[in-house]
C-alpha positions in Angstrom: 34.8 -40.5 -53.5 37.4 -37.9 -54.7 36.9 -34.2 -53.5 36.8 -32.1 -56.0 36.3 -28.4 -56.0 33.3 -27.6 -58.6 34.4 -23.6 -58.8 38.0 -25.1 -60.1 36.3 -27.2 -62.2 34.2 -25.1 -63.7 36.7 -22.6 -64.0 38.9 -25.0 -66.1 36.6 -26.1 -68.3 35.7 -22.6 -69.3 39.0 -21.4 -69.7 39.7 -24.5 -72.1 36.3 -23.6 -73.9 37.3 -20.2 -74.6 40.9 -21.0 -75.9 39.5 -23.8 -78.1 36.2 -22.1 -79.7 38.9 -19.3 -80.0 41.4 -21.4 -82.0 38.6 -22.8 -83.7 37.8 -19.3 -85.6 41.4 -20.5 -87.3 41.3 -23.8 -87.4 38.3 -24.3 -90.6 39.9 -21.2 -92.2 43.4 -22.7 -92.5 42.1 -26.0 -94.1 40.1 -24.8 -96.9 41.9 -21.7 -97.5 45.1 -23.5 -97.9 43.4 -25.4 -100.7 41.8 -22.8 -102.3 45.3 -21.3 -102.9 46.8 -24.5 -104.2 43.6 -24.1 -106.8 44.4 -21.0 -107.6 48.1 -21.6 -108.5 47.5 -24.7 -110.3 45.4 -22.0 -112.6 48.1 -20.2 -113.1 50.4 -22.8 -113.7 48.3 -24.3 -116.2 47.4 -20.8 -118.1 50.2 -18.8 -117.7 47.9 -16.3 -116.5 49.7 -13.4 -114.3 46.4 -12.3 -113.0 46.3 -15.8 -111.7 49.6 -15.2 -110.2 48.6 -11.6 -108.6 45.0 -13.8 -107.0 47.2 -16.4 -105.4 49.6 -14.5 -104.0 46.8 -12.0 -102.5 44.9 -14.9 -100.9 48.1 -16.6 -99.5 48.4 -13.7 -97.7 45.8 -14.0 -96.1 46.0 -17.6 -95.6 49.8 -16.4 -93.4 48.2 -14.1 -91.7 45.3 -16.9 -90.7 48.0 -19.6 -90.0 50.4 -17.6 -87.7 47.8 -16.6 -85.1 45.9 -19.9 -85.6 49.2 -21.5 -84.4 50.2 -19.6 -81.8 46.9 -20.4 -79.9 47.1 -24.1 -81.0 50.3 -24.2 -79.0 48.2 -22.6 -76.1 45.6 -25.3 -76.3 48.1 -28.0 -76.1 49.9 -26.6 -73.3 46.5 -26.6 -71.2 46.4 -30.4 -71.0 49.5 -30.4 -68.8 48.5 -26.9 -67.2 44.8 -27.9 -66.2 44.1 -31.6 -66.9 47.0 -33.2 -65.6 45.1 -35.9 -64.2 43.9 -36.7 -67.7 47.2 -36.1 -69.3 48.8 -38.4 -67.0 45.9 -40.9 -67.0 45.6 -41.8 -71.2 49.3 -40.1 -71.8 50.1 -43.0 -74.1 47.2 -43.2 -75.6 46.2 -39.8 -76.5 49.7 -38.4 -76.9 50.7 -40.7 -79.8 48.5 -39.1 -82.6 49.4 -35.4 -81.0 53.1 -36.2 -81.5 52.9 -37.7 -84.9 50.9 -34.8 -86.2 54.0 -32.7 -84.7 56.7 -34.6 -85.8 55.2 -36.0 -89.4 52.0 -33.7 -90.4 53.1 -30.1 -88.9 56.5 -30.7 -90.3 55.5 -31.7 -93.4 53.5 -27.6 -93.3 56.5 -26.0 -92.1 59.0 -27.4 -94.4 57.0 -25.9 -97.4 55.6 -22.9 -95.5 59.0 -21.0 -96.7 58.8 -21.7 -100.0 55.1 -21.0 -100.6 55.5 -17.6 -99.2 59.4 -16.6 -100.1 59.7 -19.1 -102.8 58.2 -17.2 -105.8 60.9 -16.3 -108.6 63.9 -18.3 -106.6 62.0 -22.2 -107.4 60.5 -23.3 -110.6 56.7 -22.8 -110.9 56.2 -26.2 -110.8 58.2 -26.9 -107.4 56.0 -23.7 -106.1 53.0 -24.6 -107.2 53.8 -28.3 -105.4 55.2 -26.7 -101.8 51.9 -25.2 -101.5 49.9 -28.4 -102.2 52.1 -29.5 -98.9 51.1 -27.1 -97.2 47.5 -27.7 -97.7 48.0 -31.5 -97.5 49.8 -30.8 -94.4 47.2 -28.9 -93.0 44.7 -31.6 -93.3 47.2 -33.9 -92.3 47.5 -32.1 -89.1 43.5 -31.9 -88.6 43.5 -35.8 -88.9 45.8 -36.4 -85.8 44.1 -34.0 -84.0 40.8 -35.0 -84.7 41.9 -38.8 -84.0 42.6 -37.9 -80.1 39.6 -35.9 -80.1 37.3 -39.1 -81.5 39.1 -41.1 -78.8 38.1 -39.1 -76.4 34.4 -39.5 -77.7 34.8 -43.1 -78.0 37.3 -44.6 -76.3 38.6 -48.0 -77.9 41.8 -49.7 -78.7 43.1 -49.3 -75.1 43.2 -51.3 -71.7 43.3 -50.1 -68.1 46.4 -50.8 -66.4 45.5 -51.1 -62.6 49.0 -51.7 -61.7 49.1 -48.0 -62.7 45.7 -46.8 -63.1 46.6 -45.4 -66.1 44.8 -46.4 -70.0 47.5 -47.9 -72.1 47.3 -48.5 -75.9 46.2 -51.9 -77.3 45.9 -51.3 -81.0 47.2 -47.9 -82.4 45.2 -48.8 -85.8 41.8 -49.1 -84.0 42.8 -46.0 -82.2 43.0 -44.7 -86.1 40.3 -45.8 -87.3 38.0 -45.3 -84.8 34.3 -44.5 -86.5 34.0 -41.7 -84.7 37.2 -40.1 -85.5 36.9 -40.9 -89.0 33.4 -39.1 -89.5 35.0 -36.1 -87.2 37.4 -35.7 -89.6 35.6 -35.5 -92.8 32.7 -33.8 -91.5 35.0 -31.0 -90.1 37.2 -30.7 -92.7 34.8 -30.3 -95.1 32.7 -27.9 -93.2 36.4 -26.0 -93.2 36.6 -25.9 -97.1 32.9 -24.3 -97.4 34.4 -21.8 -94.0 37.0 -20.9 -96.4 34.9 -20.4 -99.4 32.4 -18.3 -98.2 35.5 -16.2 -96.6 36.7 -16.0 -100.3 32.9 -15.2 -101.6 32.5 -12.3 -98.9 35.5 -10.4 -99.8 35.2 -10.6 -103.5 31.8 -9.3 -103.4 33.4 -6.3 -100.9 35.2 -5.7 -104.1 32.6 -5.9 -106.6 30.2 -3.9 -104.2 32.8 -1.3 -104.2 33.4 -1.8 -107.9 37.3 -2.7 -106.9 39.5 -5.6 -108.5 36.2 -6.5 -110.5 37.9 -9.3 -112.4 39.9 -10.7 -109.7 37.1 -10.9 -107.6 34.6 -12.8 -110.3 37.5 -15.5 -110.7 38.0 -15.9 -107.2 34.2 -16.1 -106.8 33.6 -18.5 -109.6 36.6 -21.4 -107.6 35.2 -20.2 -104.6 31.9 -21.5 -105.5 32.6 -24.6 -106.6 34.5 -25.4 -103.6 31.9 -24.3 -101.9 29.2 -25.9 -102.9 30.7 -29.3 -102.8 32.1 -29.0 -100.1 28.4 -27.9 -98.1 26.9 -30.2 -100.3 29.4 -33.0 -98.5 29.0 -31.6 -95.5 25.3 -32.8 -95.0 26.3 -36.6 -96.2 29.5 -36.2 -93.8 26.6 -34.8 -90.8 24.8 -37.7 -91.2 27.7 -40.2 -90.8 28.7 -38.0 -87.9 25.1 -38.2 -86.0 24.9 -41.6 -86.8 28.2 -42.4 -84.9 27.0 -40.4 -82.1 23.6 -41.8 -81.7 25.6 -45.8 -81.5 28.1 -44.1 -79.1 26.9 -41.4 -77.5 23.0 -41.8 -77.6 22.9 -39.1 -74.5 24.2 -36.6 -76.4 21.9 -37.4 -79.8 18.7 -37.0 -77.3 20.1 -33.7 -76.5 20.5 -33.0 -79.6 17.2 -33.4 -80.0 15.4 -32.4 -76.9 14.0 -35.9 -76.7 13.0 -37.2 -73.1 10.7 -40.1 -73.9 12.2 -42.5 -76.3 9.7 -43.6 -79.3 9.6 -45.8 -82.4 9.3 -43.9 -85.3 11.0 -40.8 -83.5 10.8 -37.7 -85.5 13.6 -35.3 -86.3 12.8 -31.6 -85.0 13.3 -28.6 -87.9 12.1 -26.2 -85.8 11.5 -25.3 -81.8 11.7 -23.7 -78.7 12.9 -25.3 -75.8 11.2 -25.3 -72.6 14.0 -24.2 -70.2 12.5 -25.5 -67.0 12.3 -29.1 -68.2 14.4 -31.7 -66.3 14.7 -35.7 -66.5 12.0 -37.0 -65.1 9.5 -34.6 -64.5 5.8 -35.0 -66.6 6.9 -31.3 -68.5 6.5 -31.2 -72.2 10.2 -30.3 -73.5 9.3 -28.0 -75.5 7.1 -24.5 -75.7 6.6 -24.9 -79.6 8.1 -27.7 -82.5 8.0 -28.8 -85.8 8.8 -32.1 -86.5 9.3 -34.3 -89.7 8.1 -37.9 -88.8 10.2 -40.7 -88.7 13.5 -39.0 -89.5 15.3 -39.3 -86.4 14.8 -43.1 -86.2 15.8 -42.9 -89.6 18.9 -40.8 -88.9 20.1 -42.6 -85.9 20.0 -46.5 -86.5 19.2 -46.6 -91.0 15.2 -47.6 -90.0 12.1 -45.6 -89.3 10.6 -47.5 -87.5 13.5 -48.2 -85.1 13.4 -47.2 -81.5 15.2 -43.9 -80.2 16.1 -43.9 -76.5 15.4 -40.4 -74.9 17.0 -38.8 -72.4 15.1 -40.7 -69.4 15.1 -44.0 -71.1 19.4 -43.6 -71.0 19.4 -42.1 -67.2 16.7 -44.2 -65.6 16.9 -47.4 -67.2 14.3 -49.1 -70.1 13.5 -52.6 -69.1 11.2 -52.6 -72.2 14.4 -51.8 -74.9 16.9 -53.4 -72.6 18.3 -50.1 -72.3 20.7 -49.8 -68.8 20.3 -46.7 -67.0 22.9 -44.6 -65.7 21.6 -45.2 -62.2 22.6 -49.0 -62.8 25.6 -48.3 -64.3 26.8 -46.0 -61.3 26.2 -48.9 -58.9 28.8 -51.2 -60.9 30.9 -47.8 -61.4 31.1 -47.6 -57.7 31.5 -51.4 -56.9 35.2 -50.5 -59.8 35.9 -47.8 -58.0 36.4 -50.0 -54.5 37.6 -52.7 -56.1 40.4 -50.6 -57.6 41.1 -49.1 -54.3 41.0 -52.6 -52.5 43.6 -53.9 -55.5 45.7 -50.8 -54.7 46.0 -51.2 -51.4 46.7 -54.9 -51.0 49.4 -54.4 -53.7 50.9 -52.4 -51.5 51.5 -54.5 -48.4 51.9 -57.2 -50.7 48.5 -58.9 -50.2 48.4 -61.0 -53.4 45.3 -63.3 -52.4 43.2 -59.8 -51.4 44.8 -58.3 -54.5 43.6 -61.1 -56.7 40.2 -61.5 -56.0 39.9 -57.5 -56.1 41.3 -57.7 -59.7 38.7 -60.5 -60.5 36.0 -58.6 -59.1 37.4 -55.2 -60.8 37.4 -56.7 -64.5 33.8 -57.7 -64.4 32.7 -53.7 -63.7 35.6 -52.1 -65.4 33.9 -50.7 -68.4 31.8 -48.7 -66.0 34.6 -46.9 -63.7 33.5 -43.9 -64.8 29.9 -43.7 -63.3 31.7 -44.4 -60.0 32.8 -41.1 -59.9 29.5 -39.7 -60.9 27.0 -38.2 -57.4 23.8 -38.6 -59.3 22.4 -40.0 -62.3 21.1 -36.7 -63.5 24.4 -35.4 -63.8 25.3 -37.9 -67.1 23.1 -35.5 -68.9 24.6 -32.6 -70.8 23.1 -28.8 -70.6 19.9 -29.9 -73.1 19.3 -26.4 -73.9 22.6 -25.5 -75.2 23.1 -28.7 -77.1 19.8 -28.6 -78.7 20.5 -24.5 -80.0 23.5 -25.2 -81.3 22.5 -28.1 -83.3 19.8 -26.4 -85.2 21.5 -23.1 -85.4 24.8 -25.4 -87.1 22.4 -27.2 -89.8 20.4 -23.8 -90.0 23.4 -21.8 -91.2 25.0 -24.9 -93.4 21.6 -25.6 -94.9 21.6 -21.7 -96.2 25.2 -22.1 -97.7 25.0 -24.6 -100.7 22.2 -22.4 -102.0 24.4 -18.9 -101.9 27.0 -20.9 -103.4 25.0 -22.7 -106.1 23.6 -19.1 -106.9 26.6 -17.3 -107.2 28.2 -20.0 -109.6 25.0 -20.3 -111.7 25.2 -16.0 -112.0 29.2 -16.3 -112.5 28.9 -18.6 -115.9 26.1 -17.0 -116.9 28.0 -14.1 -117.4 25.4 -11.5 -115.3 27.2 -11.9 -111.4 27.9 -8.0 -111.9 24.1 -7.0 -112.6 22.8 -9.6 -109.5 23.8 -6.4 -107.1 21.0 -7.8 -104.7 22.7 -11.1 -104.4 26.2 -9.6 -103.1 25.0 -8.7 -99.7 24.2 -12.4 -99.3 27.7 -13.1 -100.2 28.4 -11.0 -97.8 26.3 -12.7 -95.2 28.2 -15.7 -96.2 30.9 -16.0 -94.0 29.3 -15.1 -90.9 26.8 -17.9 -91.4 29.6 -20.4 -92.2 31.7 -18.9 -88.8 28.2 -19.5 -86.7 27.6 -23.0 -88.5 31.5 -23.8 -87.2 31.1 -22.9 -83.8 27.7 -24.2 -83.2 29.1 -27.2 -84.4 32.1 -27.7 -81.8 29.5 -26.4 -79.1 27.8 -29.1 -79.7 30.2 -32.0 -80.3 32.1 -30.7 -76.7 29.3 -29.7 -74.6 27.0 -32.8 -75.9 29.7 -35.1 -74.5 29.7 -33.6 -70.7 29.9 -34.6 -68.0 32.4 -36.8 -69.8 36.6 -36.4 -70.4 36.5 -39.8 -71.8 33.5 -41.5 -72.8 31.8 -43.5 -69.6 35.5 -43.5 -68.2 36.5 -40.5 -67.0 34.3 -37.7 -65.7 36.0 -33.7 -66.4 35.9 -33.2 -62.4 38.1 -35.9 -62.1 40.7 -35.1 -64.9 41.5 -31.6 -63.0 44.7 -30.7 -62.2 45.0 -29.9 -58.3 45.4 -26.0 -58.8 44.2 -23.4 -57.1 41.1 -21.1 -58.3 42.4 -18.3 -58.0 45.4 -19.5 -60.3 42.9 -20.6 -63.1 41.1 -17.4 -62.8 44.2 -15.5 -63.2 45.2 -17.3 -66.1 42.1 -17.1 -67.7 42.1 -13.4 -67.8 45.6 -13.5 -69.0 44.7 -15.3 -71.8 41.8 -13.1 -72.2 43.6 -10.4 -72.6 46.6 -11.9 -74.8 43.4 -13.2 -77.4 41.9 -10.0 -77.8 45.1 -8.4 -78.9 45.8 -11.0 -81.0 42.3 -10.7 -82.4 42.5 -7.2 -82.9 46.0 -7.7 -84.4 44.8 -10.3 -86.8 41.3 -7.8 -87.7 43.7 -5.3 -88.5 46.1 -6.8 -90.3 43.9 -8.3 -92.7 41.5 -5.3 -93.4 44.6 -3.7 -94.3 46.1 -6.3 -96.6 42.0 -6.7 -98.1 42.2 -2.8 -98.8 45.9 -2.9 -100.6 44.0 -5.5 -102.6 45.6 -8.2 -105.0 48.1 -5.0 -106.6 49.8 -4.6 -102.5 51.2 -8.6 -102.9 
């Protein structure tokens, strides 16, 4: 068994929690405000409209002021693989590296190249070639989200790859399975489109500042009206997108679905919960009821996770002890083969070495027939393949709370806007308001749960996070985390102030 120091792990992984929930308060902003603006100037280049021009340019700047910071900790983020996880980083390299460097060289370029002339472009290109260079630039957003979100769904279901034990490394197999992964795919589309209604209820909240404060009325009921039909669709999307995503998960990842969930004891028929309080002192096992209080719908988890409602759910003891009944393996089986991979490996290794090709041989035989459970080798107890329930479950409800709220402030708003009476609903622009801090909570509930829902695991069943360290002191983690604790903040406040400052010039400062 590899030593590994827990206070260095735990260390690492938060430090590379906090940089990415950090970069993640950019991340949703930049891909639906970047559209939004690319609405706005295809308004103005179809009407002629200056006050179009004047909207545009006031949200673009924004949107700059977004990006910058948003890529500066990206870059942060990416430098932490080699920095933390160099064990990881060396390990699937060639697998997870491709998509990284192609949304570098293809999908970041593609932004950069018509970052300039979005932003210094205006009166030195034609409308037309403007109005196109910041379509790129929202395409090229996206386009960047897919790559990354491609590693990221490998990383939740590994496929496409084999294990080298000549090098003990995972090599890729089949770049377009790696692509087209199910899980990436509904990653993608559920996060983006949670990032367009991000970005609209940003819009919404600051153009009912203005009309609160009875400032750049007009400019503020246009932006609202394309902010609102962005908006809705996009939350509107997002629930059919949610549902493709927990469907994925509960095929690949059925662990982190009964987490989801708080559900112990697997059942036919399993109901979805709306509503409860989890009982903190509950662990696998035990005879404890999981929760304190609940409201369930019936059926709608069986539904949700496998198309039938009758179907059977695993819970969270049916996955870690075993279910002869639903020919469910349990993780305590599946460490025993992990550990017999783990020898084997070691045994190949070793005979390789002094050349021992008959020893080496029958290792390798024995190794292949275990392989796709290496991962629970490395694992102490079966207990441990289960992620922190409480946290998991919270953040799931509190994500479809907040995005179940948003289609309806949207859908209000809109229906106001063409009425013609927005200005007289003065009780609804509070909730616009509201907005955007229940679209920033929906966000970051969400990647709580799609990262912490996956632990113990790096890579899916292959790769526990304590073994994908790098060998570094905890001290040296420690100190870096404060470093970068301090360096956020100051970017934070640097970003805060920036934009209330460019919000209160308003549309006439751009």
């Amino acid at each position: 068994m590899i030593d590994v120091d827990p206070s260095l792990v735990g260390w690492s992984r938060a430090q590379f929690a906090f940089t990415a929930m950090y970069h993640w308060i950019f991340v949703p902003l930049t891909l639906g405000l970047s559209f939004l603006c690319a609405f706005f100037e295809t308004i103005y280049l179809k009407t002629g409209d200056e006050e179009w021009k004047k909207i545009t340019r006031f949200w673009m700047t924004l949107f700059g002021i977004n990006f910058a910071i948003g890529v500066a900790t990206g870059i942060i983020l990416e430098f932490e693989f080699g920095t933390n996880w160099s064990n990881y980083s060396w390990m699937v390299g060639d697998i997870f590296g491709a998509p990284l460097a192609i949304e570098g060289m293809f999908a970041f370029f593609l932004e950069a190249s018509f970052f300039a002339v979005m932003f210094f472009g205006w009166d030195r290109v034609s409308k037309g070639f403007h109005c196109f260079s910041t379509w790129m630039v929202a395409i090229g957003s996206n386009l960047s989200a897919v790559w990354i979100l491609v590693a990221n769904g490998w990383m939740q279901n590994p496929v496409g790859m084999v294990f080298n034990p000549d090098t003990a490394r995972f090599e890729m197999q089949n770049f377009m399975e790696v692509v087209f992964n199910p899980v990436a795919v509904s990653k993608f589309t559920h996060t983006s489109t949670s990032g367009f209604a991000f970005a609209s209820a940003f819009v919404l909240a600051i153009s009912c500042w203005y009309l609160l404060k009875n400032k750049h009325v007009e400019m503020a009921k246009k932006s609202i009206v394309v902010a609102s039909v962005f908006g809705l669709l996009a939350s509107v999307f997002v629930g059919f997108t949610g549902d493709e995503a927990a469907f994925e998960v509960a095929q690949k990842q059925p662990v982190k679905l009964a987490a989801m969930e708080g559900l112990y004891k697997g059942e036919r028929g399993a109901g979805l919960v709306a509503f409860g309080i989890i009982n903190d002192t509950k662990i696998p096992g035990d005879i404890q009821d999981p929760f304190l209080f609940q409201v369930k719908i019936p059926g709608l988890l069986s539904l949700l996770a496998n198309r039938d409602f009758g179907s059977f759910v695993p819970g969270i003891d049916d996955l870690v002890y075993g279910n002869e009944n639903e020919n469910i393996m349990g993780v305590n089986a599946m460490m025993e083969r992990g550990k017999l991979a783990v020898s084997d490996l070691k045994i190949f290794k070793d005979a390789k070495k002094i050349k021992d090709d008959v020893t080496a041989e029958a290792a390798l035989v024995r190794f292949n027939v275990n392989k796709e459970f290496l991962g629970y080798g490395y694992l102490e107890t079966p207990e441990e393949a289960v992620p922190p329930v409480n946290i998991v479950f919270n953040s799931f409800h509190l994500m479809v709370m907040m995005g179940s709220i948003l289609p309806v402030i949207f859908g209000a708003f809109l229906l106001f806007s063409f009425k013609g009476v927005l200005t007289e609903k003065r009780w609804l622009l509070p909730a616009g308001l509201a907005s955007v801090l229940m679209a920033f909570l929906a966000e970051q509930a969400g990647w709580v749960t799609a990262e912490v829902g996956r632990q113990p695991w790096a890579i899916q069943g292959l790769m526990p996070v304590k073994i994908a360290t790098t060998n570094l002191t905890v001290t040296a983690v420690q100190v870096t985390f404060a470093m970068f604790a301090v360096l956020f903040a100051i970017l934070l406040i640097a970003e805060i102030s920036i934009m209330l400052k460019a919000i209160a010039t308003g549309p006439e400062g751009h």
